[in-house]
TILUM-35653 format. One record per residue (C-alpha): residue number from 0; residue in three letters; x, y, z. Coordinates in steps of 0.2 Angstrom, whole numbers, plus 5000, padded with zeros to 4 digits. Example, Ala and Ser with C-alpha at 12.3 -4.5 7.8 and 13.67 -1.06 7.14 Angstrom:
// residues 2
<0, "ALA", <5062, 4978, 5039>>;
<1, "SER", <5068, 4995, 5036>>;
END
This chain:
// residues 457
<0, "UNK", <5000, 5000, 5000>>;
<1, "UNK", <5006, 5017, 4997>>;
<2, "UNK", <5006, 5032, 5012>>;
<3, "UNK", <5006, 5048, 5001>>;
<4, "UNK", <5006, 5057, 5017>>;
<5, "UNK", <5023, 5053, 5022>>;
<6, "UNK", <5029, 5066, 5010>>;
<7, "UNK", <5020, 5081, 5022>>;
<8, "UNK", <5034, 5076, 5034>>;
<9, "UNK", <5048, 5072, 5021>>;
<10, "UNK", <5044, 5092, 5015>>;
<11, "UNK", <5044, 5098, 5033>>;
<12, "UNK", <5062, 5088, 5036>>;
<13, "UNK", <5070, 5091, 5019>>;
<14, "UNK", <5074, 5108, 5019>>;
<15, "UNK", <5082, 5111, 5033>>;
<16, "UNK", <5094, 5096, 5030>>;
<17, "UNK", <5099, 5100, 5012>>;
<18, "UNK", <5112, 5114, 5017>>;
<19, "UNK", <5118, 5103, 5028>>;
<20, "UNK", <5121, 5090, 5016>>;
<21, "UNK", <5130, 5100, 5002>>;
<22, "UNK", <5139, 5114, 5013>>;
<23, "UNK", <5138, 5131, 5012>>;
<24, "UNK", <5138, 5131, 4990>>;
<25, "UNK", <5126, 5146, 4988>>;
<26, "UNK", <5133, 5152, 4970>>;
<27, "UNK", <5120, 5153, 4955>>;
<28, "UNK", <5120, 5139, 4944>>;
<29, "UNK", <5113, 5131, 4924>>;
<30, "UNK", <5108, 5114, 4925>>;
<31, "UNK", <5123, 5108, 4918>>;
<32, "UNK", <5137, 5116, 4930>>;
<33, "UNK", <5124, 5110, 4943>>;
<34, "UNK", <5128, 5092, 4936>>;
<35, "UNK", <5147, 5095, 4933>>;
<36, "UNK", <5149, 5101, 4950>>;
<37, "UNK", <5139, 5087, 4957>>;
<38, "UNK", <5153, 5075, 4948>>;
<39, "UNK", <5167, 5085, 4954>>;
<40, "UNK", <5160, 5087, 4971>>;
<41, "UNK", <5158, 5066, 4968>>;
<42, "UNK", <5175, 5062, 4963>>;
<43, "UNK", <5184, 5074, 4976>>;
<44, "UNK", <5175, 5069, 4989>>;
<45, "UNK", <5180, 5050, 4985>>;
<46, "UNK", <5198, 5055, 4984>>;
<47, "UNK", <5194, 5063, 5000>>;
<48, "UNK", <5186, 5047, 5007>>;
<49, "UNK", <5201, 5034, 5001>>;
<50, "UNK", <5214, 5047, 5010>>;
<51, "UNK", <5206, 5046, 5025>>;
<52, "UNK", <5205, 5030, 5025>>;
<53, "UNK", <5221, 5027, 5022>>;
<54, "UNK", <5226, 5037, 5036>>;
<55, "UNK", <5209, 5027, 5047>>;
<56, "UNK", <5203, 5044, 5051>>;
<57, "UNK", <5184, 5038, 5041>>;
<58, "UNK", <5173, 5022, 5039>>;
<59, "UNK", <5172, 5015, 5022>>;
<60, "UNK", <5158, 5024, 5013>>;
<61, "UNK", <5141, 5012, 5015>>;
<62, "UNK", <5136, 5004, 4998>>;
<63, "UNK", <5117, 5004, 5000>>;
<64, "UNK", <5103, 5005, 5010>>;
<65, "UNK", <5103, 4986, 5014>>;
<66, "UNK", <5118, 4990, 5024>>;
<67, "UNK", <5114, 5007, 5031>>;
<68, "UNK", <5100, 4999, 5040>>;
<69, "UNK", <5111, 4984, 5048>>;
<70, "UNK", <5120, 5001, 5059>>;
<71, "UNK", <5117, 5003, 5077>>;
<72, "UNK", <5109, 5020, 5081>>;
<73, "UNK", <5098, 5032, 5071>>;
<74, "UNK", <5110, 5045, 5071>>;
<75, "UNK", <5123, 5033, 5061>>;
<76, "UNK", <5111, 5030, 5048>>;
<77, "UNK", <5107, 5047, 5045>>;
<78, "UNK", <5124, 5051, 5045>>;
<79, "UNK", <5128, 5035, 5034>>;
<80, "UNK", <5113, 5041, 5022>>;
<81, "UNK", <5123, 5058, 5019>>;
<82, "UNK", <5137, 5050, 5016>>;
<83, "UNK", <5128, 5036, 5004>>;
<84, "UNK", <5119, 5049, 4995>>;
<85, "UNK", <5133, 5063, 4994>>;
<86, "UNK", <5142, 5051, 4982>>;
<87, "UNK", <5130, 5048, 4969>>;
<88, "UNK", <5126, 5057, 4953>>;
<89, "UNK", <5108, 5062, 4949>>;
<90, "UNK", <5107, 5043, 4940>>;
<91, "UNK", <5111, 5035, 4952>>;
<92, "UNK", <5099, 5046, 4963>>;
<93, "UNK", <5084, 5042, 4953>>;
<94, "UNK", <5088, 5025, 4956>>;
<95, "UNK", <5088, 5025, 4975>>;
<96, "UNK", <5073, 5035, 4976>>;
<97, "UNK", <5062, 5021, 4966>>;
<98, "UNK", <5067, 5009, 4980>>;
<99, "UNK", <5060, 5021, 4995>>;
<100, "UNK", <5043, 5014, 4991>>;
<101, "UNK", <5050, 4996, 4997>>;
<102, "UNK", <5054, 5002, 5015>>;
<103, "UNK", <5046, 5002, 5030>>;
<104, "UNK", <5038, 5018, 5034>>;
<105, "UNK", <5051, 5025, 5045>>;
<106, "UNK", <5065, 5017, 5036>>;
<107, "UNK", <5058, 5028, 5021>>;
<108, "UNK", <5053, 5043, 5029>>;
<109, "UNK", <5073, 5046, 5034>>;
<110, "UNK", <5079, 5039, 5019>>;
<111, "UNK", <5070, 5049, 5010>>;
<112, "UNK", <5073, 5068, 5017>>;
<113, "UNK", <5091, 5063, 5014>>;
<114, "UNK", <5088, 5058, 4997>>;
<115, "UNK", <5078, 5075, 4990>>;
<116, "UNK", <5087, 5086, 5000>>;
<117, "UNK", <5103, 5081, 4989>>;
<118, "UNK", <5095, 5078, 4973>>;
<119, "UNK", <5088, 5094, 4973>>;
<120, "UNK", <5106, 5102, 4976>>;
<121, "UNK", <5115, 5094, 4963>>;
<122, "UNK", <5101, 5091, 4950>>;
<123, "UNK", <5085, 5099, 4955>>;
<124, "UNK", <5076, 5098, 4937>>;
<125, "UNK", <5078, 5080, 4936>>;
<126, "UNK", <5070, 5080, 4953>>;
<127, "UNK", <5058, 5089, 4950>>;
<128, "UNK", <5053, 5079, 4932>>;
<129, "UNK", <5058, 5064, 4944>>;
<130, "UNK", <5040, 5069, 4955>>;
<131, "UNK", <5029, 5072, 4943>>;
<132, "UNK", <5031, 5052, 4941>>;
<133, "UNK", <5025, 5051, 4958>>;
<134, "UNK", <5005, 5055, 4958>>;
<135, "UNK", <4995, 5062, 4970>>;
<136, "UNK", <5013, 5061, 4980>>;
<137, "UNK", <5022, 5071, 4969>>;
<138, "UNK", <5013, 5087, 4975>>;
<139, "UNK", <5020, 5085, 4991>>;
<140, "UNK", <5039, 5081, 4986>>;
<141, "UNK", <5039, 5098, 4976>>;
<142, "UNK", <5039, 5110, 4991>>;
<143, "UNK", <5054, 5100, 4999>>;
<144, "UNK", <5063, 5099, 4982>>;
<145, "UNK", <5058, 5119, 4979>>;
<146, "UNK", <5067, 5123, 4995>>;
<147, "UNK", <5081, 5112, 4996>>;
<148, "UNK", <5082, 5118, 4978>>;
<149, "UNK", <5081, 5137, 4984>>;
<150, "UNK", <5095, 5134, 4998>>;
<151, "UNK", <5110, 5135, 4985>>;
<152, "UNK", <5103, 5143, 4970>>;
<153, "UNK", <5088, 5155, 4973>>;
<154, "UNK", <5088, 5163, 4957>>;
<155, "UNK", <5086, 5148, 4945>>;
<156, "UNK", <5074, 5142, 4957>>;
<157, "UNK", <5064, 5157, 4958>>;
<158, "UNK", <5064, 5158, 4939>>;
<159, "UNK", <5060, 5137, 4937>>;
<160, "UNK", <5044, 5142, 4950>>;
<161, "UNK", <5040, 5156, 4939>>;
<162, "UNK", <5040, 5146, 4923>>;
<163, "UNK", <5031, 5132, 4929>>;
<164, "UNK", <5015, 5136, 4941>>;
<165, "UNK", <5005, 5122, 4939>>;
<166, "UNK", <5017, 5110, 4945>>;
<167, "UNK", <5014, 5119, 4962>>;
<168, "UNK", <4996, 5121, 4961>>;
<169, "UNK", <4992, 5113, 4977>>;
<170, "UNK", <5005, 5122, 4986>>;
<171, "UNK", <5000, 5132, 5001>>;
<172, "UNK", <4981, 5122, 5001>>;
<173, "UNK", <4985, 5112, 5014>>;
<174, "UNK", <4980, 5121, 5031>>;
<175, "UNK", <4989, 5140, 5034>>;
<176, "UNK", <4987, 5150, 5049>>;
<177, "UNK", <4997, 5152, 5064>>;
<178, "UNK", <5012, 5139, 5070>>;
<179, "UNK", <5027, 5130, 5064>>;
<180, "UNK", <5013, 5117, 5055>>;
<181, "UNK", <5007, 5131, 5044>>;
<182, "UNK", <5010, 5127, 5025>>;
<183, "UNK", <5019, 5139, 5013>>;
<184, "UNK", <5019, 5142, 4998>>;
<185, "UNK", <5034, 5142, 4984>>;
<186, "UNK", <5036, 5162, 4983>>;
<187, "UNK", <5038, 5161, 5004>>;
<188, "UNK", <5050, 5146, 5002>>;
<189, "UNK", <5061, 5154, 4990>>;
<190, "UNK", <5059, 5172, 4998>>;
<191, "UNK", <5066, 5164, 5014>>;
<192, "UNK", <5081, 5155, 5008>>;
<193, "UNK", <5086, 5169, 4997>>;
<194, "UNK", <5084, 5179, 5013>>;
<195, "UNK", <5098, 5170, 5022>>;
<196, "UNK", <5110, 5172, 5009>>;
<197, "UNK", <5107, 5190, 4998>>;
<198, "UNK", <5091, 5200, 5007>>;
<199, "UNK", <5092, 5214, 4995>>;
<200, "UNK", <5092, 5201, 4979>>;
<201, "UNK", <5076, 5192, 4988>>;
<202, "UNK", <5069, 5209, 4992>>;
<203, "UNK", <5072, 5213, 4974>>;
<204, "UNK", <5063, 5199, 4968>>;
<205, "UNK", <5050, 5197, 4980>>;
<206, "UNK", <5043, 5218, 4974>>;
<207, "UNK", <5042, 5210, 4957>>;
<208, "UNK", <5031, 5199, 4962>>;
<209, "UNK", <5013, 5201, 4953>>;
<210, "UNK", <5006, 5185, 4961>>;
<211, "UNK", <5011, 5179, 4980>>;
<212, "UNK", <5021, 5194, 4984>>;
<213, "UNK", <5014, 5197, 5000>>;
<214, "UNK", <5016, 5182, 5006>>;
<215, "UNK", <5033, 5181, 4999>>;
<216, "UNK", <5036, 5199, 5007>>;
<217, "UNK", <5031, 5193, 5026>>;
<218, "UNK", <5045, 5176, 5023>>;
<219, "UNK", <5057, 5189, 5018>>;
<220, "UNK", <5056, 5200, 5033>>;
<221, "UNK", <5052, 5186, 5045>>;
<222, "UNK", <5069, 5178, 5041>>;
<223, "UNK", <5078, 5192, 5043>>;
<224, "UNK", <5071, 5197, 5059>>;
<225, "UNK", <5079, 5180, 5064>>;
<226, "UNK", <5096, 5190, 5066>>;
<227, "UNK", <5093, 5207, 5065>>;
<228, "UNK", <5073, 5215, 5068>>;
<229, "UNK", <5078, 5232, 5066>>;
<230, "UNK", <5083, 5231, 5049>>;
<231, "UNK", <5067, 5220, 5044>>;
<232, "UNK", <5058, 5235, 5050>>;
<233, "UNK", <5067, 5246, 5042>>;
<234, "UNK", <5063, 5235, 5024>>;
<235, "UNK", <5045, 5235, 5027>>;
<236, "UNK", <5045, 5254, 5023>>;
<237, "UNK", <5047, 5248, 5007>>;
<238, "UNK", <5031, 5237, 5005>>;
<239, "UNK", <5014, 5245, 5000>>;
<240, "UNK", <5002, 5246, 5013>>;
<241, "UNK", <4990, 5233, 5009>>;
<242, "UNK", <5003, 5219, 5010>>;
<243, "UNK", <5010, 5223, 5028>>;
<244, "UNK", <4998, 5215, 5039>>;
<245, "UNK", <5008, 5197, 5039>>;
<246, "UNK", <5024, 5204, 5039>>;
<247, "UNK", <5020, 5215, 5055>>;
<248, "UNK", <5016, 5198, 5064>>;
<249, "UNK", <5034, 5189, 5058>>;
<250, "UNK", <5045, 5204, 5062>>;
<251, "UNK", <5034, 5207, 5079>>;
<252, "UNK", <5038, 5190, 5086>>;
<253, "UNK", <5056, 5188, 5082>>;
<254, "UNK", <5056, 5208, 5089>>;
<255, "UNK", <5047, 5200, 5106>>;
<256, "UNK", <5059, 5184, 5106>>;
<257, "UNK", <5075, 5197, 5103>>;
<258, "UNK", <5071, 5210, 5116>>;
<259, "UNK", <5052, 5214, 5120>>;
<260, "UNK", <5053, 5233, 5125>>;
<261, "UNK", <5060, 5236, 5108>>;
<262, "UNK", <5047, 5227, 5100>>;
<263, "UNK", <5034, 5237, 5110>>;
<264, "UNK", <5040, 5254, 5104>>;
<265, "UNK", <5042, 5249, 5088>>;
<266, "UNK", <5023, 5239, 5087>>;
<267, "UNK", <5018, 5259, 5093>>;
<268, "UNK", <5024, 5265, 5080>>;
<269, "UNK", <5012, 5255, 5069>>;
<270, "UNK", <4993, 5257, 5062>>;
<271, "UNK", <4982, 5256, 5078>>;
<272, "UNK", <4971, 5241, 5068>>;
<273, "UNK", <4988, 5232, 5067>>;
<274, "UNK", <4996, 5233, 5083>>;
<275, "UNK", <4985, 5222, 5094>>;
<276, "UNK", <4990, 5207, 5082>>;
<277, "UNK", <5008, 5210, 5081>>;
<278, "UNK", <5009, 5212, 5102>>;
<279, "UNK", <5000, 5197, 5100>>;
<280, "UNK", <5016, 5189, 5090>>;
<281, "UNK", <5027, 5197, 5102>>;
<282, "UNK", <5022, 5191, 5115>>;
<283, "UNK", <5023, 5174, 5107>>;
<284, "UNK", <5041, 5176, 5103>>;
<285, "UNK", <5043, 5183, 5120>>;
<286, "UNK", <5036, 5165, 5126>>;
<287, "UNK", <5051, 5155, 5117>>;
<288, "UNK", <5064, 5163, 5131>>;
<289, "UNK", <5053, 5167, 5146>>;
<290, "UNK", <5035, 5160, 5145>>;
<291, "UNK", <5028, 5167, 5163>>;
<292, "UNK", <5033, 5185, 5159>>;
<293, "UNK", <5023, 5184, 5141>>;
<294, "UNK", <5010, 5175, 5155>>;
<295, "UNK", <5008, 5191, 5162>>;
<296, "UNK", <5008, 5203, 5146>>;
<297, "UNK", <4995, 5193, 5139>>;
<298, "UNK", <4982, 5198, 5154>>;
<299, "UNK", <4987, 5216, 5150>>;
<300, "UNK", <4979, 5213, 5134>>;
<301, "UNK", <4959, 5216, 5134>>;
<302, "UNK", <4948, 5202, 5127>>;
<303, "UNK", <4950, 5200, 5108>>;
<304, "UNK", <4955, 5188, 5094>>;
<305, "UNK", <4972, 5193, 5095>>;
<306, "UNK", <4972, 5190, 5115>>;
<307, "UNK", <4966, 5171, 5110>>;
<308, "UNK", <4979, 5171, 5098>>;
<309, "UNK", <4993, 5174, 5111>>;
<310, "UNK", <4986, 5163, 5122>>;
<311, "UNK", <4989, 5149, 5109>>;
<312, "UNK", <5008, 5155, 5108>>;
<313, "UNK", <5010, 5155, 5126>>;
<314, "UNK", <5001, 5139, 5133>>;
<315, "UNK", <5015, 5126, 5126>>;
<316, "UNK", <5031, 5134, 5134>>;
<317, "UNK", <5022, 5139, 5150>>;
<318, "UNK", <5014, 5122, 5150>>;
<319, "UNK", <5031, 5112, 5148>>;
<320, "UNK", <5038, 5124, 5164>>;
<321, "UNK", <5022, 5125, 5174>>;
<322, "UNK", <5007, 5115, 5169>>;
<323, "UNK", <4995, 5121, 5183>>;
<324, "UNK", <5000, 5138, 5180>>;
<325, "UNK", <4995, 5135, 5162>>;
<326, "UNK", <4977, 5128, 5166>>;
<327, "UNK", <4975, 5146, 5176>>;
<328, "UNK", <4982, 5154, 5162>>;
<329, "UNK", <4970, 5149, 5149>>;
<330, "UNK", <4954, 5155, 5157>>;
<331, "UNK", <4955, 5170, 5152>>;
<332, "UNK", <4953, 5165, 5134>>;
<333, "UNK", <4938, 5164, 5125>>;
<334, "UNK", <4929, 5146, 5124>>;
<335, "UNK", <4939, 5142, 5108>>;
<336, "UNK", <4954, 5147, 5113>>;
<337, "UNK", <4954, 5137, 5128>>;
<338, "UNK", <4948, 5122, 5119>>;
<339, "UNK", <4961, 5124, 5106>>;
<340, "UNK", <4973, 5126, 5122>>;
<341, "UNK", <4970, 5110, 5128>>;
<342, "UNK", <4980, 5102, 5112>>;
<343, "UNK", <4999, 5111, 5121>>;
<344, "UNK", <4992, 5109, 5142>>;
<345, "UNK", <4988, 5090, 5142>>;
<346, "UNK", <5003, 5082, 5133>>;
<347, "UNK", <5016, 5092, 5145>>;
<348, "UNK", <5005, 5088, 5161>>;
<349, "UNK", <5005, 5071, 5158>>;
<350, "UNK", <5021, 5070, 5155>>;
<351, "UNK", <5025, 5076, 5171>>;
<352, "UNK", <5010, 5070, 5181>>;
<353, "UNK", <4994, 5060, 5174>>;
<354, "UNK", <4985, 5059, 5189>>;
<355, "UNK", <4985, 5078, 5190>>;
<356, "UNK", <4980, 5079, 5172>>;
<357, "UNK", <4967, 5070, 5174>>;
<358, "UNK", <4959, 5076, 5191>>;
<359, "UNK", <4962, 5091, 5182>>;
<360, "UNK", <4952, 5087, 5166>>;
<361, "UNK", <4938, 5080, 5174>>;
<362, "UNK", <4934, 5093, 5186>>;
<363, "UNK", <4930, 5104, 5171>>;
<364, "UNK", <4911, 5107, 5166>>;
<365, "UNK", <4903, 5097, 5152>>;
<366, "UNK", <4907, 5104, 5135>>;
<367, "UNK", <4918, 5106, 5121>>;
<368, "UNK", <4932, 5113, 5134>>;
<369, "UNK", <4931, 5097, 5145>>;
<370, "UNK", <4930, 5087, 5129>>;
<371, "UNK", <4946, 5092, 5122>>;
<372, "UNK", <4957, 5091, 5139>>;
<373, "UNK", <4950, 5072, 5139>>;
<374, "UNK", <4952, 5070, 5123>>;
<375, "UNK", <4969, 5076, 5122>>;
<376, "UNK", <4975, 5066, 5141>>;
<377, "UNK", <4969, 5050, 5134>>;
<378, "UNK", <4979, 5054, 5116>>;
<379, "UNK", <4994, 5058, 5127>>;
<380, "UNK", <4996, 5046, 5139>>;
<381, "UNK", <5007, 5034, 5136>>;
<382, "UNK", <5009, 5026, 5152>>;
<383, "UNK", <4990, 5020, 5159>>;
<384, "UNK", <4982, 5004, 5152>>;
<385, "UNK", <4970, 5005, 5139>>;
<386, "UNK", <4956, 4999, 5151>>;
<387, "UNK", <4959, 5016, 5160>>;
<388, "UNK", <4959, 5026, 5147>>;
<389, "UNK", <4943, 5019, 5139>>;
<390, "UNK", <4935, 5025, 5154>>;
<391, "UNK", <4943, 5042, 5155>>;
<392, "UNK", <4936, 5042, 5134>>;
<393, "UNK", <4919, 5038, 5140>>;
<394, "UNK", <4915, 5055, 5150>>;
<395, "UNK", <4917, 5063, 5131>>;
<396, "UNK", <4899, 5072, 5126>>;
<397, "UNK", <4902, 5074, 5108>>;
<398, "UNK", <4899, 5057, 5099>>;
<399, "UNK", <4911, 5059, 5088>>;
<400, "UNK", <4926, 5066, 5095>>;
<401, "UNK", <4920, 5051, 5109>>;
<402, "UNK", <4920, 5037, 5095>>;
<403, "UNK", <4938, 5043, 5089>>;
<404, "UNK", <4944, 5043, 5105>>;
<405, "UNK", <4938, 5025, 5111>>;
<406, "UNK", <4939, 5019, 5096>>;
<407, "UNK", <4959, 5021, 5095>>;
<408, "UNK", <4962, 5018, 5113>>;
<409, "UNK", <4953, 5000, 5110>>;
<410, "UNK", <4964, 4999, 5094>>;
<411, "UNK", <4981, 4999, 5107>>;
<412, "UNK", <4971, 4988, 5120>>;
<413, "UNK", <4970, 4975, 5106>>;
<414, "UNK", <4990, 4973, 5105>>;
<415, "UNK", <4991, 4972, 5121>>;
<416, "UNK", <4974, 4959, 5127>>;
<417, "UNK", <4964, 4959, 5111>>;
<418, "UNK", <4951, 4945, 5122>>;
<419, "UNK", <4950, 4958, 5135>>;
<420, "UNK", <4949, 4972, 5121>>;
<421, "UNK", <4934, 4965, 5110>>;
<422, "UNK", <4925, 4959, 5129>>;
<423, "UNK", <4923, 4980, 5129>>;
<424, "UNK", <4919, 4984, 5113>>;
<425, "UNK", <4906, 4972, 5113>>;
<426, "UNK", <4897, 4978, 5131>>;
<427, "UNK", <4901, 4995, 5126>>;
<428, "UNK", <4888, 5010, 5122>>;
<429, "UNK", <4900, 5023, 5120>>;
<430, "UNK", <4903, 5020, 5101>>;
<431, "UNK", <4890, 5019, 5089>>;
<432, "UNK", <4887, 5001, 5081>>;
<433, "UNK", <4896, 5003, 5065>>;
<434, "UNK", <4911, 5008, 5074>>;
<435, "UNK", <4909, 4993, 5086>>;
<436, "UNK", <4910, 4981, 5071>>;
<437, "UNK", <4926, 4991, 5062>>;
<438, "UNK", <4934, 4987, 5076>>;
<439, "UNK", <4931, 4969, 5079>>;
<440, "UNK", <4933, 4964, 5061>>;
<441, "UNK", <4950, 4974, 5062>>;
<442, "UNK", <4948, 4989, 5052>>;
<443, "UNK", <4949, 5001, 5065>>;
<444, "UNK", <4942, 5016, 5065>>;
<445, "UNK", <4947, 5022, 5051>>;
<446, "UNK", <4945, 5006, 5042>>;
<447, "UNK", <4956, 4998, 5029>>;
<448, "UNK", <4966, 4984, 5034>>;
<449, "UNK", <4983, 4976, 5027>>;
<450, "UNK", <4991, 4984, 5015>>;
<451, "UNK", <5001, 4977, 5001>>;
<452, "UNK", <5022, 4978, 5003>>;
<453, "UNK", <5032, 4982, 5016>>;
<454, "UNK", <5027, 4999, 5020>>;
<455, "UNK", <5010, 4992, 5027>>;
<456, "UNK", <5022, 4988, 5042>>;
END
């Protein structure tokens, strides 16, 4: 069976590992140098490899997969995968990335962030040609070869984007929003690596824009407020006025993580209908280094959106410090806010105590806010038996978010006492009778079943 949503992950991991994997090379180059250079770059790094081992400063160079996965330690076999994948030409590439489908999902996932992340430096067009033999999975390989792509040679992949749109059609479509889990799109990818090497060549692409500039704009400015938030604010000037809103909010919370009374006089200086949103990013950034002082700037702030929307930031670093604290914090957020809230509180409490946790979700009033604290203890937790849990699952009121729940608590239970396991789901009224029967034919809640090949493992 094939998991087309392993490639959301293999995009969120590939990019950050391609620089890695080819050094610091961030010169502009044709398709053809790109090959060349990928030969030399082959060749002296094999000259390299026999030298040292000469002198038994390296290991040999691993010859393929099958042995890779004979290494002790995760951190081996990454490492062996660089080295593996470092030494092949775009061939020889295309070659490997036909036998991911064959691995186990984990197996792959690594494999595979290693393998696009390279490709994509030393060949990126064939890459590229490479996924649109993919399907439905393709779509999801693009961004991760677009920004491994953009990491060493922004131009051409600026101008490939440009030349090609529908390739990356379904960029971008796949949730937004706030968070580290909000996708972008190809403009934003590029615009971010071309920040970290030449910002006034990004920001000179980014204003030619006609067509994602200002989301393009806001990725600019957000990277380099990484390093240095006074000049981002100082670029902005140059944006028109209708494309700032984002771009407030990226340079805000870097501002608040880099020094927040900076941040504040320079959110001041902004339009009044922006600045509640961008203190609300500060203070976010302001949570990464000291979560109980954003705590307290966030009850400064008068009930609104963007009060909710600091809240959200705040809750997981406050949470992973001071859980109770956190369950305090959060009431004086909107009914959506501290539902949403629940997601970053429950997972750190029951890491640290369940028993707490719990007392502490069940003490809540019946509603969607209980719901979701129960909902997210019984996902979290780890450490209870499943017989436990089912009963935590119970006390859900929604039906479906109840069903969900039991449903893949029972689905754990059955590894580990699948007699004990089907005794409940049979007795049970919680869950709705075709659930109940997806379950014991072994479908799970989701349904399904085996899938063909090894990466139904």
């Amino acid at each position: 069976m094939k998991h087309p949503w392993i490639f959301p992950a293999v995009t969120l991991l590939v990019g950050s590992i391609g620089g890695y994997i080819s050094g610091k090379n961030t010169s502009p180059a044709g398709e053809q140098d790109s090959t060349e250079n990928s030969t030399n770059r082959s060749r002296s790094s094999n000259r390299l490899d026999s030298s040292q081992a000469d002198n038994g400063k390296r290991a040999k160079r691993p010859t393929g997969l099958a042995e890779i996965d004979r290494l002790p330690g995760s951190s081996n076999r990454l490492q062996a995968l660089m080295d593996f994948y470092s030494g092949l030409s775009p061939e020889q590439l295309e070659e490997e990335a036909r036998k991911l489908e064959n691995l186990p999902m984990n197996e792959r996932i690594m494999a595979s962030f290693v393998l696009f992340g390279r490709w994509a430096e030393v060949d990126p067009t064939s890459a590229m040609a490479f996924s649109s033999t993919m399907g439905f999975s393709g779509a999801f390989v693009r961004p991760t070869i677009l920004q491994s792509w953009a990491s060493v040679d922004p131009a051409n992949a600026a101008k490939y984007y440009a030349t090609n749109p529908r390739e990356f059609a379904m960029m971008g479509m796949m949730g937004g929003g706030r968070g580290p889990m909000a996708s972008q799109g190809g403009a934003s990818i590029i615009a971010s690596e071309w920040a970290k090497q030449d910002p006034t060549a990004a920001m000179a692409w980014a204003n030619s824009l006609t067509t994602e500039k200002n989301q393009a704009m806001s990725s600019l400015l957000g990277e380099v407020a990484k390093t240095d938030p006074a000049k981002a604010a100082e670029m902005l000037k140059t944006m028109a006025g209708s494309d700032k809103a984002s771009a407030y909010r990226r340079i805000a919370e870097e501002y608040g993580a880099s020094n927040f009374n900076e941040a504040q006089s320079w959110i001041r200086t902004l339009p009044a209908e922006e600045q509640d949103e961008a203190l609300a990013s500060a203070i976010g950034g302001l949570s990464r280094n000291d979560p109980k002082a954003a705590a307290k700037q966030v009850a400064l702030m008068t009930d609104s959106d963007a009060k909710d929307d600091a809240i959200s930031d705040v809750v997981g670093p406050l949470a992973r410090m001071d859980p109770k604290a956190a369950a305090d914090f959060i009431k004086q957020g909107s009914e959506d806010a501290q539902q949403d809230s629940m997601r970053e509180l429950m997972p750190s409490w029951v890491a640290q105590d369940p028993s707490a946790a719990l007392s502490y979700a069940s003490s809540l009033s019946a509603g969607d806010v209980r719901d979701s604290a129960l909902q997210s203890y019984v996902f979290a937790n780890n450490s209870a038996a499943p017989a436990e849990l089912v009963r935590s699952a119970e006390l859900i009121t929604d039906e479906r978010d109840r069903s969900r729940t039991i449903s893949m608590t029972v689905g754990r239970w059955m590894r580990e006492d699948e007699t004990a396991a089907k005794a409940y789901v049979e007795q049970t009224t919680s869950i709705p009778e075709d659930s109940k029967q997806r379950i014991l034919e072994g479908g799970g809640m989701w349904g399904g079943g085996r899938g063909r090949g090894r990466g139904g493992n």
